[in-house]
C-alpha positions, -999 to 999 in steps of 0.1 A, spaced: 0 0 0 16 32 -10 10 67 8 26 99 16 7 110 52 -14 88 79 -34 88 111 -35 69 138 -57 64 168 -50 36 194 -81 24 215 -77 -1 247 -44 -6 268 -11 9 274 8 -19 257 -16 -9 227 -1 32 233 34 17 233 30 -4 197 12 32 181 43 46 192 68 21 174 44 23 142 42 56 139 85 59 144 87 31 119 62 49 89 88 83 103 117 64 93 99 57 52 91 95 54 57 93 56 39 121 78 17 120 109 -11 143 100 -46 155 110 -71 129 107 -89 152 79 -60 151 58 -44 116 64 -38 92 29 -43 65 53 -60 64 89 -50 34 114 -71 19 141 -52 3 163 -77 -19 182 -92 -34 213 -111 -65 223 -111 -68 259 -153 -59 262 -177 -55 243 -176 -15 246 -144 -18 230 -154 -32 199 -180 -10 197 -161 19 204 -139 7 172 -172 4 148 -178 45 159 -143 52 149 -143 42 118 -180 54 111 -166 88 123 -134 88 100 -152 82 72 -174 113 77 -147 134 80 -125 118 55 -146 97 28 -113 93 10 -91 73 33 -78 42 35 -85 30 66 -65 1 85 -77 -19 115 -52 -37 134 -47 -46 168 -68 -73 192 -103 -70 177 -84 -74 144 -74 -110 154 -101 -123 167 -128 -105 155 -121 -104 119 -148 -118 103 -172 -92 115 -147 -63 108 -145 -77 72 -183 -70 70 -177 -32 72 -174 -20 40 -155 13 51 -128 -9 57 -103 -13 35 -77 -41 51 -73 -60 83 -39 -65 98 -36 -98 122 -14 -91 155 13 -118 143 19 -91 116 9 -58 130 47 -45 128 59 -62 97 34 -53 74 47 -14 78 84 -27 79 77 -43 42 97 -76 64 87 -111 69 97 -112 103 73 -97 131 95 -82 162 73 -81 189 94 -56 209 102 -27 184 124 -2 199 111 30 204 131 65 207 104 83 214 67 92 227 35 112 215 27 121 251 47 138 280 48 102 305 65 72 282 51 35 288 78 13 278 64 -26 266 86 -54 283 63 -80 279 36 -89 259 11 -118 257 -5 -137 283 -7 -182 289 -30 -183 318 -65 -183 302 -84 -165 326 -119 -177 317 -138 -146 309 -103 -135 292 -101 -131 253 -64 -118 255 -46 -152 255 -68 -156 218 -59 -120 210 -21 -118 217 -8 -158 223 11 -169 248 38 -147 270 65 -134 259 93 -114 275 116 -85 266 153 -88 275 165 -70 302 198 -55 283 175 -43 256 147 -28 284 177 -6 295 187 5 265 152 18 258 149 35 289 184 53 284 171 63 246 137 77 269 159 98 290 183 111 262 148 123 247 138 145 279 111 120 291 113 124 334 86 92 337 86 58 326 59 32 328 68 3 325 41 -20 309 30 -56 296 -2 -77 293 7 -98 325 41 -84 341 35 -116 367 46 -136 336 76 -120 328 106 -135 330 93 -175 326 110 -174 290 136 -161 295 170 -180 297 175 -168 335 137 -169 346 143 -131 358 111 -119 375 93 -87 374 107 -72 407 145 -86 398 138 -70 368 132 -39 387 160 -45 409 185 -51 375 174 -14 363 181 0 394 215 -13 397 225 -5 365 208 30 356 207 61 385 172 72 382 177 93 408 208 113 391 185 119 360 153 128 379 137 103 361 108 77 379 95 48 372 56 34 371 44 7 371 16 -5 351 -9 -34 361 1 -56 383 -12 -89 397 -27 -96 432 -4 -128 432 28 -105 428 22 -86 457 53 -108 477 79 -100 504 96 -96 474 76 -70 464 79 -52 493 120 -62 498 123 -37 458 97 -10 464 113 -1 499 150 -4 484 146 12 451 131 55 456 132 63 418 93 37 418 63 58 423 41 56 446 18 41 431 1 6 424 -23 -5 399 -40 -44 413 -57 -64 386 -80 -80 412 -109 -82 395 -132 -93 424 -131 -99 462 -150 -127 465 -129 -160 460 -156 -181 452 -160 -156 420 -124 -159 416 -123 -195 413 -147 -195 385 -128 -168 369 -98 -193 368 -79 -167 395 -77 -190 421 -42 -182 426 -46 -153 452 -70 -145 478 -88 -112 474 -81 -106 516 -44 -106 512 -39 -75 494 -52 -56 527 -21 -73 539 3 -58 513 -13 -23 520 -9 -29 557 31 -33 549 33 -10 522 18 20 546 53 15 563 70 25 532 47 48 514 30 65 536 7 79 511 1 58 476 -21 57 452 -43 29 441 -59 15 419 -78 -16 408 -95 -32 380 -128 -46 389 -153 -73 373 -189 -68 381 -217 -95 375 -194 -122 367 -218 -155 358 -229 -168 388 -223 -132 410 -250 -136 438 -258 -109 464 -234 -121 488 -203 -125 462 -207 -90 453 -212 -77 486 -177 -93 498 -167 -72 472 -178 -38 480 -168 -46 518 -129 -49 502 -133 -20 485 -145 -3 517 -112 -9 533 -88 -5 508 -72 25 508 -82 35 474 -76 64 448 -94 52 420 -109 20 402 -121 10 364 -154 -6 376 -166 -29 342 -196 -50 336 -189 -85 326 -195 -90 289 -191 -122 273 -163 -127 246 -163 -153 222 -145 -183 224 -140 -178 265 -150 -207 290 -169 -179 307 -201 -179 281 -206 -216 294 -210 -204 329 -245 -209 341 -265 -183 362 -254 -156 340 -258 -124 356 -289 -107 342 -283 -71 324 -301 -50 350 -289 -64 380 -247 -58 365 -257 -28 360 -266 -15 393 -238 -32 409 -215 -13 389 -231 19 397 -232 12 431 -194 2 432 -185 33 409 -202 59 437 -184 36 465 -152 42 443 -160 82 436 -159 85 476 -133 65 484 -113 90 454 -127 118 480 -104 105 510 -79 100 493 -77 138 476 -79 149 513 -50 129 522 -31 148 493 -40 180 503 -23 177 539 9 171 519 34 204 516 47 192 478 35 172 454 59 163 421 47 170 386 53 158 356 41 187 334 16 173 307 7 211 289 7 246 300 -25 233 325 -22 200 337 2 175 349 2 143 371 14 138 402 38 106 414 7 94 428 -11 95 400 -35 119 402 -42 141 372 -38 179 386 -48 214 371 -22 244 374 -39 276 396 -28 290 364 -9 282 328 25 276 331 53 279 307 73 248 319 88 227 296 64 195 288 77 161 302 96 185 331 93 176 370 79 203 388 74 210 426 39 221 434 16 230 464 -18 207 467 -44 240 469 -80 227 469 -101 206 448 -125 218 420 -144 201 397 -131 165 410 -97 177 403 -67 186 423 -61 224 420 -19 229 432 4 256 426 37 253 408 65 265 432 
């Protein structure tokens, strides 16, 4: 396919963010130009299949591109391109459908697919950085496993020499981000885990020196260890902040959802421990709501966990069913009225729980910034902020700044 100028939106995860990135530095390197979606040759969706919302959300994309642009080739590729092709190739407006095993060769005119394209580069002011990709549990209302195939890690040597490229380009923030980081390091030659990954960075690149800090993205109930703790009190340059992929806190709900592996009660333990080393964190969840066979009680163990936790915020979804998962087989499904008024009631529980914690950040004398544009930033805690007024600090920059008040359900502070 030949063109001079594309487009590209990205819909779903941050590993998605990361491969837009690497696409978008690979069509740089033919000469082709990123342009307005109006005046793009060639628009790219690059896709999501996790719910049902997602897929949607992909069918209103490319109905909207081709009202604005009736002319242009437009691409899908991604997750829903893998496993949902069949219904994409209904749409007419589409013009070709890219599988994942090919989603980076196909722009690099190659035969072989790299999973792990090196990036020098971001389109936003916080990089994510993918180190692994691909999941083999087969969670069973999952369709990732069918979307992405089995796990697959990033080697360490090469994971530095990203991040080195990141800093040399300015960026002050790094997250660090795969499909299920609790699986890194099973492939590789010296079963390295995620926190000894951690641990190898540290030791061999001072974060601290270049003002540079590290996120991390999603991580497992399961991988909240002693080890866990041992890295996050030992290494200053992680932020304060934890993302939990629990999903539910009932453990009969677990089981079914083939996420027997942790108990939902033991990550009030970790926070216990962690309040020793962070004394304020954020966190957040991922949450699962009218799973098949979700009764009154199940949900109710957990909104009581999510009572306690000390929370910042949480995606609260509705189960949808995805095809070819053991889920759909499930009896007792859920019905649609009852999930959602679960999920509202969760989401409010969430909204208040996101009140105590902004309280908590307004005791503190300094928050640190990384500036986003001249009127908002995020904090290490990851909380989106607003400046009391525009600022003319260089984007991706750490600033100091003074936690004022909230307004409109956003942190108000004052650059120093």
């Amino acid at each position: 396919m030949n063109f001079k100028t594309f487009f590209i939106k990205t819909l779903g995860c941050k590993v998605n963010q990361y491969e837009t990135q690497a696409i978008i530095e690979i069509l740089q390197n033919q000469n082709k130009m990123l342009v307005s979606e109006q005046k793009a040759e060639v628009i790219i969706l690059n896709s999501c299949a996790v719910t049902q919302g997602a897929f949607t959300d992909l069918k209103k994309s490319v109905r909207h591109f081709v009202s604005i642009n009736p002319t242009a080739k437009i691409i899908v590729i991604g997750c829903a391109a893998q496993v949902l092709k069949d219904k994409i190739s209904l749409w007419p407006e589409v013009n070709t459908i890219i599988p994942q095993d090919k989603k980076f060769s196909f722009f690099q005119k190659t035969s072989f697919n790299n999973p792990f394209p090196n990036i020098n580069n971001y389109f936003r002011a916080r990089a994510v950085l993918k180190v692994q990709d691909g999941c083999s549990h087969h969670c069973t209302y999952c369709i990732v496993p069918l979307t992405r195939g089995k796990s697959i890690s990033r080697k360490p040597k090469d994971i530095l020499l990203e991040i080195k490229r990141l800093a040399q380009a300015g960026f002050k923030e790094i997250i660090l981000s795969g499909i299920n980081l609790r699986q890194y390091g099973r492939d590789l030659e010296n079963k390295m885990n995620f926190w000894e990954l951690i641990d190898f960075l540290g030791n061999n690149f001072n974060f601290l020196k270049h003002n540079i800090r590290i996120r991390l993205s999603s991580i497992e109930p399961a991988d909240l260890t002693t080890q866990a703790l041992l890295i996050l009190k030992t290494h200053h340059f992680i932020c304060p902040h934890l993302h939990i992929s629990l999903q539910s806190g009932s453990n009969t709900i677990l089981k079914k959802m083939g996420r027997g592996h942790y108990k939902a009660e033991n990550l009030l333990d970790f926070c216990a421990k962690l309040n020793s080393i962070w004394p304020i964190y954020g966190l957040g969840l991922d949450l699962l709501v009218g799973f098949p066979g979700e009764t009154e009680q199940n949900f109710n163990h957990t909104y009581e966990l999510v009572n306690k936790l000390p929370l910042s915020y949480a995606h609260v979804f509705p189960y949808s069913p995805r095809p070819n998962t053991k889920a759909i087989n499930i009896p007792d499904q859920v019905p649609q009225t009852l999930k959602k008024q679960r999920t509202k009631l969760l989401r409010e529980l969430v909204q208040n729980k996101r009140k105590d914690f902004y309280q908590k950040v307004l005791k503190l004398h300094e928050v640190n910034v990384i500036v986003e544009n001249s009127n908002l930033g995020t904090t290490e805690h990851y909380l989106q902020v607003k400046f009391t007024e525009p600022t003319n600090k260089p984007i991706k920059s750490v600033q100091k700044a003074k936690p004022i008040r909230i307004e409109n359900d956003r942190l108000l502070v004052k650059l120093f």
